[in-house]
C-alpha positions as CSV (number, residue, x, y, z in Angstrom):
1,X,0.0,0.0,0.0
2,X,1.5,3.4,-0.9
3,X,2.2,5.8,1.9
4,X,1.6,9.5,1.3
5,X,3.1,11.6,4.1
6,X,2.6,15.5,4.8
7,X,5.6,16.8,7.1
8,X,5.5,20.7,8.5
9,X,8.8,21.9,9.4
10,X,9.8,25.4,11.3
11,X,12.9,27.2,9.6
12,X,15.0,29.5,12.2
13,X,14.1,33.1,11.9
14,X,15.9,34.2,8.6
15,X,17.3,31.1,7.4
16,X,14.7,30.4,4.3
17,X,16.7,31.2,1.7
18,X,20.0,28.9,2.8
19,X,16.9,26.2,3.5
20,X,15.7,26.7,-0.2
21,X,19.3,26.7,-1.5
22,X,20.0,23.4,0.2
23,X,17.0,21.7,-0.7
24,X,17.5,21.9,-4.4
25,X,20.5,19.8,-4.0
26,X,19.0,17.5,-1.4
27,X,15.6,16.6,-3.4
28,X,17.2,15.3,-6.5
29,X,20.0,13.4,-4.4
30,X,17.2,11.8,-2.0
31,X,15.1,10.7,-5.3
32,X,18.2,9.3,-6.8
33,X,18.6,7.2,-3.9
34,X,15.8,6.1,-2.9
35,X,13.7,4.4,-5.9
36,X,10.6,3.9,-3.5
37,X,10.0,7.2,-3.0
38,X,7.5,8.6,-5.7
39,X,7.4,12.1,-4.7
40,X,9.1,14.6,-2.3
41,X,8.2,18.1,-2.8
42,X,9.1,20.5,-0.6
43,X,6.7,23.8,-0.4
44,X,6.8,27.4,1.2
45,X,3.6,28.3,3.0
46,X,1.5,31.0,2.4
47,X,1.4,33.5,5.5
48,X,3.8,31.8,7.1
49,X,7.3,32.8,6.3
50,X,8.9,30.2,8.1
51,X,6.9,26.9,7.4
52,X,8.3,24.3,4.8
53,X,5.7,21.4,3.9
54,X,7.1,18.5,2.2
55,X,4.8,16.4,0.1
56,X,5.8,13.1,0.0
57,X,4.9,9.8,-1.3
58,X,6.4,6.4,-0.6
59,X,5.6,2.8,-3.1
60,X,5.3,0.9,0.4
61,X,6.5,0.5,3.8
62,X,10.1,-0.8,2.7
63,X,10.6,2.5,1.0
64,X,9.7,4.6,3.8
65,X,11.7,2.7,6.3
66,X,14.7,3.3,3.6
67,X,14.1,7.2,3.7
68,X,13.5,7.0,7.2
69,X,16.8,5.4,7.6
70,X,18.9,7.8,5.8
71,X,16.8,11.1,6.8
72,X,19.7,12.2,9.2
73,X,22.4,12.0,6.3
74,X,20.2,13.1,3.5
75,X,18.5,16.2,5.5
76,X,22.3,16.9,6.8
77,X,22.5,20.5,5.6
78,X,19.0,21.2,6.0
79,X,18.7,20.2,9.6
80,X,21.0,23.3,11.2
81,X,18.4,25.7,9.7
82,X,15.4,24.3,11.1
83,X,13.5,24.5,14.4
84,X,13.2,21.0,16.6
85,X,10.4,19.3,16.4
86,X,8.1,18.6,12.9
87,X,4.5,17.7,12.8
88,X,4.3,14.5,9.9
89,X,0.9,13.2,8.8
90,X,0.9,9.4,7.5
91,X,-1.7,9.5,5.0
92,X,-3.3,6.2,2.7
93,X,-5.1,7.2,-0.7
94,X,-9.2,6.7,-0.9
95,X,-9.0,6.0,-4.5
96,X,-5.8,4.1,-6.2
């Protein structure tokens, strides 16, 4: 069953530009790597300067265990600029 997940992170208080910067050389890298994962978009918020939500969709559990694994190393230059915490939604699809 594919996994769709909807992840909320806080960027520190001016760091959104470094945050968008590193992110356009971590997406292609993580979907390189990681065949099982369909989709990982990352968007800015609208009225809130400091919100990233990441779209992301996974072929099965396996494939979200993989990212899950290497999240550490693959969000390694993103992580610094970011709040703690992150609010993730696991989501399954109504209709295939």
């Amino acid at each position: 069953e594919m996994i769709t997940l909807i992840a909320t992170l806080k960027v520190k208080e001016g760091k959104m530009d470094e945050a968008q910067e590193a992110l356009k050389e971590i997406v292609p890298k993580i979907k390189a790597a990681e065949p099982g994962c369909l989709a990982y978009v990352p968007h800015r918020v609208k009225g809130d300067d400091n919100a990233l939500l990441f779209y992301e969709k996974y072929q099965d559990k396996e494939a979200l265990k993989l990212h899950s694994a290497n999240i550490m190393t693959s969000l390694e230059k993103l992580l610094p600029l970011l709040e703690p915490g992150m609010d993730i939604k696991t989501c399954f699809e109504i209709l295939p």
